[in-house]
PyMOL Python script that loads the backbone (N, CA, C, O; Angstrom):
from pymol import cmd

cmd.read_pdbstr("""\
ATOM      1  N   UNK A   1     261.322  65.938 379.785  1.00  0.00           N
ATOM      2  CA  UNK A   1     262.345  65.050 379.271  1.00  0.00           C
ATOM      3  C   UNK A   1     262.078  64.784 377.799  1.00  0.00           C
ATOM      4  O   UNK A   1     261.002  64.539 377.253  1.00  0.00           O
ATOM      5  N   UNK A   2     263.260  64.886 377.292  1.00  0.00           N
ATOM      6  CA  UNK A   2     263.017  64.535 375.967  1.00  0.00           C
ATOM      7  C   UNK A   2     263.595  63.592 375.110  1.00  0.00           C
ATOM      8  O   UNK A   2     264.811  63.411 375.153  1.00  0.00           O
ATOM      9  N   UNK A   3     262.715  62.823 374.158  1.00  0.00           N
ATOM     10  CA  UNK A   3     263.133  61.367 373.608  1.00  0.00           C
ATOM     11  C   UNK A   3     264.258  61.524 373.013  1.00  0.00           C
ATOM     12  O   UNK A   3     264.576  62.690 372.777  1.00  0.00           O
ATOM     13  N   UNK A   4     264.996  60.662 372.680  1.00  0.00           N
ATOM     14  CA  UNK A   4     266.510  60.467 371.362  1.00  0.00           C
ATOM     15  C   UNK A   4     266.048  59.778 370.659  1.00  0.00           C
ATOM     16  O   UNK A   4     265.419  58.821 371.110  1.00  0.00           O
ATOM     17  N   UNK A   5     266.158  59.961 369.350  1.00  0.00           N
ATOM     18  CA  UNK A   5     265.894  59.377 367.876  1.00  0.00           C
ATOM     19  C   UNK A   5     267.225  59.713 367.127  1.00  0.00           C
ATOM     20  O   UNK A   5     267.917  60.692 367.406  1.00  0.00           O
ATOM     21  N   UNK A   6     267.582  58.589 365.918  1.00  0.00           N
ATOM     22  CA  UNK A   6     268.173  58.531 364.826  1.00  0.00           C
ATOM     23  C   UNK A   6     267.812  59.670 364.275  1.00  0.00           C
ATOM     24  O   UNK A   6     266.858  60.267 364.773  1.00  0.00           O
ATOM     25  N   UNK A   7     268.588  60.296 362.967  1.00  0.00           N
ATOM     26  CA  UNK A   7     267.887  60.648 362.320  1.00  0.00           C
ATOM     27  C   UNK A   7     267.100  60.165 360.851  1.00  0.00           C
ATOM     28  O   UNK A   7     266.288  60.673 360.078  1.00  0.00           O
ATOM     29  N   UNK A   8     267.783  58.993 360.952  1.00  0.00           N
ATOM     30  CA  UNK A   8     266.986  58.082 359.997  1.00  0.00           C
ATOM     31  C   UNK A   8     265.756  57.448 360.713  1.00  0.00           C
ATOM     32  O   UNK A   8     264.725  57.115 360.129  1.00  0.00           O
ATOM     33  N   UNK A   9     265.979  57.328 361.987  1.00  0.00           N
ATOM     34  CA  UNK A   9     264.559  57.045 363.053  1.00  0.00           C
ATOM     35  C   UNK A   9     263.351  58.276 362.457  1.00  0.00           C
ATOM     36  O   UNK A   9     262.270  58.135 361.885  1.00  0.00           O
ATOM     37  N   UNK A  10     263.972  59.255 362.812  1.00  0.00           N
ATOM     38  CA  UNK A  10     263.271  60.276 362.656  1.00  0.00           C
ATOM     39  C   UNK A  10     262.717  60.905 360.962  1.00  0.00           C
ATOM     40  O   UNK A  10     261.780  61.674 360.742  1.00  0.00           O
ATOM     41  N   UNK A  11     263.584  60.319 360.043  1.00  0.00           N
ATOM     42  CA  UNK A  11     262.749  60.547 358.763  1.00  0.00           C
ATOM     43  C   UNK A  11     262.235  59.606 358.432  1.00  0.00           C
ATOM     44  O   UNK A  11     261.373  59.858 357.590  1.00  0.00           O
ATOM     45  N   UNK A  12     262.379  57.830 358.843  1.00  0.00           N
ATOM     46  CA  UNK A  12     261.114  57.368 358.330  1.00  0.00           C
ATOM     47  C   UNK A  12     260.032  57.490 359.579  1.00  0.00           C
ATOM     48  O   UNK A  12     259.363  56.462 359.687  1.00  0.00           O
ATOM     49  N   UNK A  13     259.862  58.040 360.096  1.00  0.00           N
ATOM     50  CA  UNK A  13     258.999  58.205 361.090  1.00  0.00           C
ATOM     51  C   UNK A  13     257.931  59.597 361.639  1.00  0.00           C
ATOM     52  O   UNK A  13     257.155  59.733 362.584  1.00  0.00           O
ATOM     53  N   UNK A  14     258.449  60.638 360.304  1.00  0.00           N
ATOM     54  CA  UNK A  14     258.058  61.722 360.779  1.00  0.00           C
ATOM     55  C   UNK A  14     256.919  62.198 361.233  1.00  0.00           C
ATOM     56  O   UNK A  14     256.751  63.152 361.991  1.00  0.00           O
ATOM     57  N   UNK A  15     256.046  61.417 360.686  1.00  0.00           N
ATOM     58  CA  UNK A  15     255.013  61.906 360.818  1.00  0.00           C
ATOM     59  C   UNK A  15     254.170  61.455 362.335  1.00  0.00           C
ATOM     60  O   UNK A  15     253.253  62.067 362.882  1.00  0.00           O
ATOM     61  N   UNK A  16     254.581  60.675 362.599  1.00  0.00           N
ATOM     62  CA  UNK A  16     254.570  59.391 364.111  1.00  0.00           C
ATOM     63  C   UNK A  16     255.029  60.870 365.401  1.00  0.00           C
ATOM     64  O   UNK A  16     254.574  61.242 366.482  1.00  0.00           O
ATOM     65  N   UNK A  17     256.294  61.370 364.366  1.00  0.00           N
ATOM     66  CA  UNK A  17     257.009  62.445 365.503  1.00  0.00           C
ATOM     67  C   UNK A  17     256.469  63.743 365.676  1.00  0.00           C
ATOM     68  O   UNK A  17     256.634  64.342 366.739  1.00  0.00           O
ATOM     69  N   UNK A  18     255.760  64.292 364.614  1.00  0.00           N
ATOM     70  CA  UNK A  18     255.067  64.896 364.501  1.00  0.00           C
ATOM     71  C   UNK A  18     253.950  64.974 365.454  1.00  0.00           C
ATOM     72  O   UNK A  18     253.858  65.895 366.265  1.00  0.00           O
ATOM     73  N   UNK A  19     253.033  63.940 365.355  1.00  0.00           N
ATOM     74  CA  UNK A  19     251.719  63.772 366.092  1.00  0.00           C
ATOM     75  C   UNK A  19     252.527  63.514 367.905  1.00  0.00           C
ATOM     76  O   UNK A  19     251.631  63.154 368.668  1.00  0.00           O
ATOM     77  N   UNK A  20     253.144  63.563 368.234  1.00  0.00           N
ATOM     78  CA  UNK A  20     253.883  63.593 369.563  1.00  0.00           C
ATOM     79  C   UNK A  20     254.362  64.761 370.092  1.00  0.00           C
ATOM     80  O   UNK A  20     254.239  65.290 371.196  1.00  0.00           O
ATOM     81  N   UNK A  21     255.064  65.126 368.852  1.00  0.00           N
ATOM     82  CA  UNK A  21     255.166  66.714 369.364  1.00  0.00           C
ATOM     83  C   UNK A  21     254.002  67.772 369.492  1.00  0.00           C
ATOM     84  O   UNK A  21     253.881  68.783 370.185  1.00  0.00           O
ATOM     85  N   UNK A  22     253.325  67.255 368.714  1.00  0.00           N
ATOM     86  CA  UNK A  22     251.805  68.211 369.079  1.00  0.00           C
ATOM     87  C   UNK A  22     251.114  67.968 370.301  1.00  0.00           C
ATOM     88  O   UNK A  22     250.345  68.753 370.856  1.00  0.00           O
ATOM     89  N   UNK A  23     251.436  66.841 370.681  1.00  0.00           N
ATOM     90  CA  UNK A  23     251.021  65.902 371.895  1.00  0.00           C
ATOM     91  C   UNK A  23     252.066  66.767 372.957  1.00  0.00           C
ATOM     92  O   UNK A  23     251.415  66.937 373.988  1.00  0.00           O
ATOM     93  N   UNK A  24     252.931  67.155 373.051  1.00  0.00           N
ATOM     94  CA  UNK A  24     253.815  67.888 373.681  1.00  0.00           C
ATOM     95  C   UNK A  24     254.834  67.543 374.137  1.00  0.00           C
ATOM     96  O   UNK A  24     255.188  68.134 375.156  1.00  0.00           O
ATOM     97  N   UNK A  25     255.771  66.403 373.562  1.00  0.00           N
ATOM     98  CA  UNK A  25     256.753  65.496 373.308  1.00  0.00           C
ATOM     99  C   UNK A  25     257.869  66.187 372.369  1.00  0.00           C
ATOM    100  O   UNK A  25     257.626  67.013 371.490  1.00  0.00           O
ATOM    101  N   UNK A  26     259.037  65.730 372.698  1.00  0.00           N
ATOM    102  CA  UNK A  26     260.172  66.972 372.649  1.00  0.00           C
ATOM    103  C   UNK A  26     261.331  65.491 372.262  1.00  0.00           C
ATOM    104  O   UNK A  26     261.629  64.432 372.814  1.00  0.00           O
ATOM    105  N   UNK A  27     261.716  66.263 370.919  1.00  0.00           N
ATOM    106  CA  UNK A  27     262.873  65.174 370.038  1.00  0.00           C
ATOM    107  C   UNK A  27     264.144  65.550 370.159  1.00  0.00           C
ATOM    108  O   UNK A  27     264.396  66.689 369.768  1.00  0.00           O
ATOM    109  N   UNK A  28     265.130  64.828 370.648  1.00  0.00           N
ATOM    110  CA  UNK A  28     266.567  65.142 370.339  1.00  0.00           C
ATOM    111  C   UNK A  28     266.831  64.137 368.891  1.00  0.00           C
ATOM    112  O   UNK A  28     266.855  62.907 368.938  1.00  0.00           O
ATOM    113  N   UNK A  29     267.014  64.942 367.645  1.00  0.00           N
ATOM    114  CA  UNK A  29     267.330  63.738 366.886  1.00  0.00           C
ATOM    115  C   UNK A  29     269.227  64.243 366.896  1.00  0.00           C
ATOM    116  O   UNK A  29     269.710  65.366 367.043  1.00  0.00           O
ATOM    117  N   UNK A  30     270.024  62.706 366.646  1.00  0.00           N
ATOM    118  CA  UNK A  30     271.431  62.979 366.921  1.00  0.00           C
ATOM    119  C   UNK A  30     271.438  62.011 364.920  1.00  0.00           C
ATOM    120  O   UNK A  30     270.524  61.489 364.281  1.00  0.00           O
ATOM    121  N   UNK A  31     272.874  62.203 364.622  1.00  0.00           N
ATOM    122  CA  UNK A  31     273.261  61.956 363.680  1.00  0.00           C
ATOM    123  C   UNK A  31     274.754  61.438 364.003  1.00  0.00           C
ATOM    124  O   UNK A  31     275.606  62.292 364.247  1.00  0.00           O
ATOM    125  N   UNK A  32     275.122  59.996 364.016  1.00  0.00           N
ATOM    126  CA  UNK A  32     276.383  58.922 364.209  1.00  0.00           C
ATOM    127  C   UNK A  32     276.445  59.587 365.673  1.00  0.00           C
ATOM    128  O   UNK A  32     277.382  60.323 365.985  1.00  0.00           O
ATOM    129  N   UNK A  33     275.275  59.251 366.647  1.00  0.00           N
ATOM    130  CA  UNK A  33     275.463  59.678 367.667  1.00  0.00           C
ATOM    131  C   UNK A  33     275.387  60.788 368.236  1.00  0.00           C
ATOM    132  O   UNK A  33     274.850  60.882 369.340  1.00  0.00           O
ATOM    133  N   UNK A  34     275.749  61.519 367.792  1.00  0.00           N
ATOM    134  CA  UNK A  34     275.977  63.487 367.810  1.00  0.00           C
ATOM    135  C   UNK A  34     274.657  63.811 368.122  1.00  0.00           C
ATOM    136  O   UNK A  34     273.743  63.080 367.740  1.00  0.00           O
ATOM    137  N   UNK A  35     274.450  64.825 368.775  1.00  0.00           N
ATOM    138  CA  UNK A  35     272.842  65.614 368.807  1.00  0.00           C
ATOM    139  C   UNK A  35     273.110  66.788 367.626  1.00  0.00           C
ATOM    140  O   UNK A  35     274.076  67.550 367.642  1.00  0.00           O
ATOM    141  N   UNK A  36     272.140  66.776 366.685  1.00  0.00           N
ATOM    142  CA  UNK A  36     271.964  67.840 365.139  1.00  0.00           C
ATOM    143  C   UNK A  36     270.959  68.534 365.933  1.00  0.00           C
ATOM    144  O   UNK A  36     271.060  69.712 366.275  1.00  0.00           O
ATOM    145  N   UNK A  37     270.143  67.888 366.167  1.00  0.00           N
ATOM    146  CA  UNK A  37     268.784  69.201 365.738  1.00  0.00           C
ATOM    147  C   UNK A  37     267.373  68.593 366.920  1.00  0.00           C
ATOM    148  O   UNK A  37     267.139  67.404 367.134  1.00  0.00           O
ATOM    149  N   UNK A  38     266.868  69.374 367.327  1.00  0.00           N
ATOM    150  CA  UNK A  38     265.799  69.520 368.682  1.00  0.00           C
ATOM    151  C   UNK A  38     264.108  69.432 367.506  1.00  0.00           C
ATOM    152  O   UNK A  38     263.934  69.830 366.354  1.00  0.00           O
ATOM    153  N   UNK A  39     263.367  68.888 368.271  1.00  0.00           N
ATOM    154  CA  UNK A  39     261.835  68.680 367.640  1.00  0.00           C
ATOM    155  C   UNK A  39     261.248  69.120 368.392  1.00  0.00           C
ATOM    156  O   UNK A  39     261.304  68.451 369.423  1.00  0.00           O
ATOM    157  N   UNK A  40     260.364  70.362 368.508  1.00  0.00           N
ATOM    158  CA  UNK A  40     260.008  70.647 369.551  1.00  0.00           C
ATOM    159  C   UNK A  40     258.473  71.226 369.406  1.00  0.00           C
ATOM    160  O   UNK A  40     258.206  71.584 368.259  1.00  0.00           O
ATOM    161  N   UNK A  41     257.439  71.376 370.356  1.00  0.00           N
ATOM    162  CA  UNK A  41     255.988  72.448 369.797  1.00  0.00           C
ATOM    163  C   UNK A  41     256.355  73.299 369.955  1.00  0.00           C
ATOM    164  O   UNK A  41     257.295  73.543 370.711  1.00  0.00           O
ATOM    165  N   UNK A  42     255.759  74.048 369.311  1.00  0.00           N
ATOM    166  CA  UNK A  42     255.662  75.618 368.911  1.00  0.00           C
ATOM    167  C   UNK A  42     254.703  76.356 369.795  1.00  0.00           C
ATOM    168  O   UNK A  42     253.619  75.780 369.882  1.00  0.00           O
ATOM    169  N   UNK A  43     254.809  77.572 370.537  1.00  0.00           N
ATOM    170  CA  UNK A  43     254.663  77.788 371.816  1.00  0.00           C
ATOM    171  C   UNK A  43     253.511  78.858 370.784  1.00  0.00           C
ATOM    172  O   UNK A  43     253.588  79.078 369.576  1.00  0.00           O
ATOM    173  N   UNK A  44     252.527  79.352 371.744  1.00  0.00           N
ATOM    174  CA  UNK A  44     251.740  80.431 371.578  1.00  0.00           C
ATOM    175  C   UNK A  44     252.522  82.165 371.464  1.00  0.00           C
ATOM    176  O   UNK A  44     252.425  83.223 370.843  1.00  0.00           O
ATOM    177  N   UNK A  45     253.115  81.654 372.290  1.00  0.00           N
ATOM    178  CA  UNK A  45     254.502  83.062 372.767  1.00  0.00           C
ATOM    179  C   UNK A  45     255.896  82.388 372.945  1.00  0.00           C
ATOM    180  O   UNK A  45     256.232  81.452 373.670  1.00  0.00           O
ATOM    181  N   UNK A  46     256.695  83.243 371.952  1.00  0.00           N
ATOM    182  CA  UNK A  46     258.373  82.915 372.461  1.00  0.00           C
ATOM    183  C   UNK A  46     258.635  83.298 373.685  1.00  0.00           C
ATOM    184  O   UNK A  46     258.294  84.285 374.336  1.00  0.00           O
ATOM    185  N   UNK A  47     259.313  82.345 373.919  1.00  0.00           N
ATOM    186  CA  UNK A  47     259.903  83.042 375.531  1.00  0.00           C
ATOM    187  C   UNK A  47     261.354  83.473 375.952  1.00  0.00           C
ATOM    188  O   UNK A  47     262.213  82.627 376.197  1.00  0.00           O
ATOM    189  N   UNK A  48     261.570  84.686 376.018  1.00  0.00           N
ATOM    190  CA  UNK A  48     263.446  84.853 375.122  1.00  0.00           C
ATOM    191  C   UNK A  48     263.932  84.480 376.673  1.00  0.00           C
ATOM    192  O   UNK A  48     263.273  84.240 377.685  1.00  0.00           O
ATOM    193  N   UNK A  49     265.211  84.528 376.456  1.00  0.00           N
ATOM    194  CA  UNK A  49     266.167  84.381 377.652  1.00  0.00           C
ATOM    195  C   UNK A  49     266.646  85.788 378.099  1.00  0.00           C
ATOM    196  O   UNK A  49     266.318  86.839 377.549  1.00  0.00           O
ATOM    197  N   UNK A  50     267.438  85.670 379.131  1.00  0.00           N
ATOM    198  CA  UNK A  50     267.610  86.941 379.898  1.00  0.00           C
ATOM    199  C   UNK A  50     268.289  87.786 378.566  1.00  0.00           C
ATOM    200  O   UNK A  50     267.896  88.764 377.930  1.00  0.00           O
ATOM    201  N   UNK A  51     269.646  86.813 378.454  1.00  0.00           N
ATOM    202  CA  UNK A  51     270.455  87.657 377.336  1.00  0.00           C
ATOM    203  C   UNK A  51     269.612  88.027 376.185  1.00  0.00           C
ATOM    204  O   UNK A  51     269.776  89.070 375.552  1.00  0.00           O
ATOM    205  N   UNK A  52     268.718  87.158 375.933  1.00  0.00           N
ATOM    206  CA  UNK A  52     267.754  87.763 374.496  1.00  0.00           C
ATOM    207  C   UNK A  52     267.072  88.775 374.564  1.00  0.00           C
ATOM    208  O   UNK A  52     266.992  89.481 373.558  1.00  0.00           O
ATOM    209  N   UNK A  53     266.428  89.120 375.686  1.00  0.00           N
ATOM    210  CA  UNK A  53     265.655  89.857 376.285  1.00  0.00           C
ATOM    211  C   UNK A  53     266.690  91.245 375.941  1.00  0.00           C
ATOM    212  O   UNK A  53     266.299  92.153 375.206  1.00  0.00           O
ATOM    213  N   UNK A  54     267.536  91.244 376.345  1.00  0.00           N
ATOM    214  CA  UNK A  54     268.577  92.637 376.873  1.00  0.00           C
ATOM    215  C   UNK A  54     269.159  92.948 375.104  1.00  0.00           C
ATOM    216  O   UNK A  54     269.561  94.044 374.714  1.00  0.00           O
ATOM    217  N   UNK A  55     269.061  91.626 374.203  1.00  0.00           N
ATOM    218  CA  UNK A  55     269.603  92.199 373.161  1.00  0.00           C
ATOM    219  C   UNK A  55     268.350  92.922 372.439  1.00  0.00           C
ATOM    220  O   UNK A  55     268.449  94.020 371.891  1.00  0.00           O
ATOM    221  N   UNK A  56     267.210  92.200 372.507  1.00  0.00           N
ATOM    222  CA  UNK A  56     266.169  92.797 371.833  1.00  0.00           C
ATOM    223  C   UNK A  56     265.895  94.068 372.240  1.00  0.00           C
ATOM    224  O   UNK A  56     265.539  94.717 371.256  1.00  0.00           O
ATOM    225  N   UNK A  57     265.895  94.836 373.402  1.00  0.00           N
ATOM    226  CA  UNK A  57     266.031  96.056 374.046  1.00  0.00           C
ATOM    227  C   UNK A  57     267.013  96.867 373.410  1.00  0.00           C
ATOM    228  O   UNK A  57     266.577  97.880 372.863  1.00  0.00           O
ATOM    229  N   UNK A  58     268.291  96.648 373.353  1.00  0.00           N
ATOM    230  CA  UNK A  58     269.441  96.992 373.340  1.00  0.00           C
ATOM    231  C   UNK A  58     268.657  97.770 371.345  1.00  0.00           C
ATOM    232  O   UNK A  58     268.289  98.903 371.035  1.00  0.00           O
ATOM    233  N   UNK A  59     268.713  96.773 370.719  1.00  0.00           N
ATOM    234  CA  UNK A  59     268.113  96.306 369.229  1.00  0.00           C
ATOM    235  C   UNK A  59     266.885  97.282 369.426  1.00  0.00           C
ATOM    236  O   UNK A  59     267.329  98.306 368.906  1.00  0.00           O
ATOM    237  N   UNK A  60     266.072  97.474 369.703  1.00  0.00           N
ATOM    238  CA  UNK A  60     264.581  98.083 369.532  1.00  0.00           C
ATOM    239  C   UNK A  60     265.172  99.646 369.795  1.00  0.00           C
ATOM    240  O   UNK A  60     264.825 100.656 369.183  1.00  0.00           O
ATOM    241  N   UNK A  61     266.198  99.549 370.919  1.00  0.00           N
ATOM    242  CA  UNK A  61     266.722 101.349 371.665  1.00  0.00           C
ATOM    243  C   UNK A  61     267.933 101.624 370.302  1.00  0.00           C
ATOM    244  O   UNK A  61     268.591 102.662 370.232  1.00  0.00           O
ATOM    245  N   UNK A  62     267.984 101.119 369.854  1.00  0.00           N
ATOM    246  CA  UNK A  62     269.276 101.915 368.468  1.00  0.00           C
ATOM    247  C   UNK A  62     268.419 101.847 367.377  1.00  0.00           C
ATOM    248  O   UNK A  62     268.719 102.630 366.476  1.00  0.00           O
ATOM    249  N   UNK A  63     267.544 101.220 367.203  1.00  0.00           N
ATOM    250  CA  UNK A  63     266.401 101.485 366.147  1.00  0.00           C
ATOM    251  C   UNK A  63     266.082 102.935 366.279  1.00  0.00           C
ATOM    252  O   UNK A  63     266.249 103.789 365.408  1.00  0.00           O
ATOM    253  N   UNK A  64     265.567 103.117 367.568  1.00  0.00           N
ATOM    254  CA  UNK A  64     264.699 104.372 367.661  1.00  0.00           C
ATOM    255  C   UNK A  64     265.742 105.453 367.424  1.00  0.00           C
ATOM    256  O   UNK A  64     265.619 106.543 366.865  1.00  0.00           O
ATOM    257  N   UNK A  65     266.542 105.018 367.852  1.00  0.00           N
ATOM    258  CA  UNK A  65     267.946 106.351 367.845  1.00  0.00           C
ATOM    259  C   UNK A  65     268.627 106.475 366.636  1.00  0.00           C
ATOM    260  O   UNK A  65     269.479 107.364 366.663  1.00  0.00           O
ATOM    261  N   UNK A  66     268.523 105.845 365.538  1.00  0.00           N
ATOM    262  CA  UNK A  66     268.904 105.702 364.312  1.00  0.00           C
ATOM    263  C   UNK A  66     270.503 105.256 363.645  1.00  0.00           C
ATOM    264  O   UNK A  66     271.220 104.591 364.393  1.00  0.00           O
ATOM    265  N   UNK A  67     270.911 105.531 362.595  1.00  0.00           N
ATOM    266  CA  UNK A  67     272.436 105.155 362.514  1.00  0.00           C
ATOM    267  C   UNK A  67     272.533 106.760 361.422  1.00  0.00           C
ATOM    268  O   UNK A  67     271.906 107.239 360.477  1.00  0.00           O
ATOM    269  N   UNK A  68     273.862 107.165 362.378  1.00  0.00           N
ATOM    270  CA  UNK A  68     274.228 108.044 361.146  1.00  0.00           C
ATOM    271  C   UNK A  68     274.706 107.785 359.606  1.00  0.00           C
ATOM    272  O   UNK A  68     275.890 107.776 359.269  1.00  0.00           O
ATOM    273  N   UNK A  69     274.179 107.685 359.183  1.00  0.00           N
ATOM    274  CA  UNK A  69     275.483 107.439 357.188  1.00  0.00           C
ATOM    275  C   UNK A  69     275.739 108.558 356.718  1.00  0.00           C
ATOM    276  O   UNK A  69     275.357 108.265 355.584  1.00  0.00           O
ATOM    277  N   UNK A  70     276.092 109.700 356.607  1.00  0.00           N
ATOM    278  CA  UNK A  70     276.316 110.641 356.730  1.00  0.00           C
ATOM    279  C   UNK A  70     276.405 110.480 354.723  1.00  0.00           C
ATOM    280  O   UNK A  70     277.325 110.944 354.050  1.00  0.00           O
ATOM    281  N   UNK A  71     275.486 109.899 354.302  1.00  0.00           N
ATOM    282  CA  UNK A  71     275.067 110.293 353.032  1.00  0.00           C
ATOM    283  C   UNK A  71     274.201 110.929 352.733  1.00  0.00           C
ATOM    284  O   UNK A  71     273.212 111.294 353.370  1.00  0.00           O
ATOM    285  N   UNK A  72     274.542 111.121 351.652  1.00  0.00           N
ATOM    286  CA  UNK A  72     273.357 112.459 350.613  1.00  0.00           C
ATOM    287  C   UNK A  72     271.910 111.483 350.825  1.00  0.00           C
ATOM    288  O   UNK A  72     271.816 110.307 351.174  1.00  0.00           O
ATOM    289  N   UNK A  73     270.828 112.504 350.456  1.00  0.00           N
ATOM    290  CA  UNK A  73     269.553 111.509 350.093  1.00  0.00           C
ATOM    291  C   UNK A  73     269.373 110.846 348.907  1.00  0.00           C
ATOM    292  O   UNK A  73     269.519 111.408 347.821  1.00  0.00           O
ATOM    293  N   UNK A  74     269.120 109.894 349.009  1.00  0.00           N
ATOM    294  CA  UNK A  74     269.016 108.906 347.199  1.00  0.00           C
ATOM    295  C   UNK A  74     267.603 108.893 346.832  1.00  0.00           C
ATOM    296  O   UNK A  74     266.574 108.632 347.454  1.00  0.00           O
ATOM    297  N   UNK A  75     267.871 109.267 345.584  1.00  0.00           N
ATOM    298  CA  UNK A  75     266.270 108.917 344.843  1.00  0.00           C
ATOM    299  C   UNK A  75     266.254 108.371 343.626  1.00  0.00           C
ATOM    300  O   UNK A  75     267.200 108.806 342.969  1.00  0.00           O
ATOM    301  N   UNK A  76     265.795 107.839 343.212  1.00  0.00           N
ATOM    302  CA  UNK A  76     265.427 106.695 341.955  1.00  0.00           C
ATOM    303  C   UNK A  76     266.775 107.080 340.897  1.00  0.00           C
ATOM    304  O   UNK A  76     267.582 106.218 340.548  1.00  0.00           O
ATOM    305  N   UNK A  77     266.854 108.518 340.465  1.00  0.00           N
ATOM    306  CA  UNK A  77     267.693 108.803 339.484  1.00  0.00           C
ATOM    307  C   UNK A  77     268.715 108.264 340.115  1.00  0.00           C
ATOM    308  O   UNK A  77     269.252 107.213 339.763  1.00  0.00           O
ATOM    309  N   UNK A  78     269.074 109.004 341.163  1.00  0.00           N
ATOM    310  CA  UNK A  78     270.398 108.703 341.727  1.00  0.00           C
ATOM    311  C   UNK A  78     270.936 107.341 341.724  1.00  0.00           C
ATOM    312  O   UNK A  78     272.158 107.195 341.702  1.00  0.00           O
ATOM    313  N   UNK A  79     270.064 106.213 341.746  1.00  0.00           N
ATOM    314  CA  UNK A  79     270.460 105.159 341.865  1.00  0.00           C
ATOM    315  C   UNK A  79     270.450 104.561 340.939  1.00  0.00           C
ATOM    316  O   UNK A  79     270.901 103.416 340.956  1.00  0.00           O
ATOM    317  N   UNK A  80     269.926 105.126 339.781  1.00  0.00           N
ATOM    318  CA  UNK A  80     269.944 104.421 338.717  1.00  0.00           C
ATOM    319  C   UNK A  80     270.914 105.362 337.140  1.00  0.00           C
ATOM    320  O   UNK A  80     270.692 105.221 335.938  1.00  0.00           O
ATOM    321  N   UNK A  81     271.778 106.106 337.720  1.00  0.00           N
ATOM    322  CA  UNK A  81     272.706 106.621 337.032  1.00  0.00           C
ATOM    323  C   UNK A  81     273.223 105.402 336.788  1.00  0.00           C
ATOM    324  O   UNK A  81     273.114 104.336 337.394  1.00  0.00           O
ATOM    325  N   UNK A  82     274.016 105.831 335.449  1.00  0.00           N
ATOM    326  CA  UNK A  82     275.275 105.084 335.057  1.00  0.00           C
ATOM    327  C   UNK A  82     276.806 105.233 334.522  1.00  0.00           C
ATOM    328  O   UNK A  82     277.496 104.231 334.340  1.00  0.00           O
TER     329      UNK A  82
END
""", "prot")
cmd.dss("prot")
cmd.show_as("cartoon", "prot")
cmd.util.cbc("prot")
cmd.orient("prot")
């Protein structure tokens, strides 16, 4: 579960929020109510989601397979004609 803070709670306080989240305490700060932005620790390992998982795959398998540009090769001159 995680606390709700201002975000004026949360900037004069940062450092208070800080030492909590290291503690392993988890911030919703909201702004005129609204939720902005999550405070959270920083994990040893990300842990992706299914869909992240399948894009990073997806992403790593067209890497390896390359993109055609069906351009010439460039080298220094070439790019620096004028």
């Amino acid at each position: 579960m995680s606390k709700t803070v201002t975000l004026r709670e949360a900037n004069q306080s940062f450092a208070r929020c800080v030492r909590e989240v290291e503690a392993g305490e988890e911030f919703v700060i909201t702004r005129n109510g609204t939720p902005v932005a999550r405070l959270v620790p920083v994990s040893a390992e990300r842990v992706l989601t299914q869909e992240q998982e399948a894009a990073w795959e997806r992403t790593q398998a067209r890497m390896r397979k390359g993109w055609p540009l069906n351009a010439h090769r460039l080298d220094r001159d070439a790019l620096h004609e004028r």
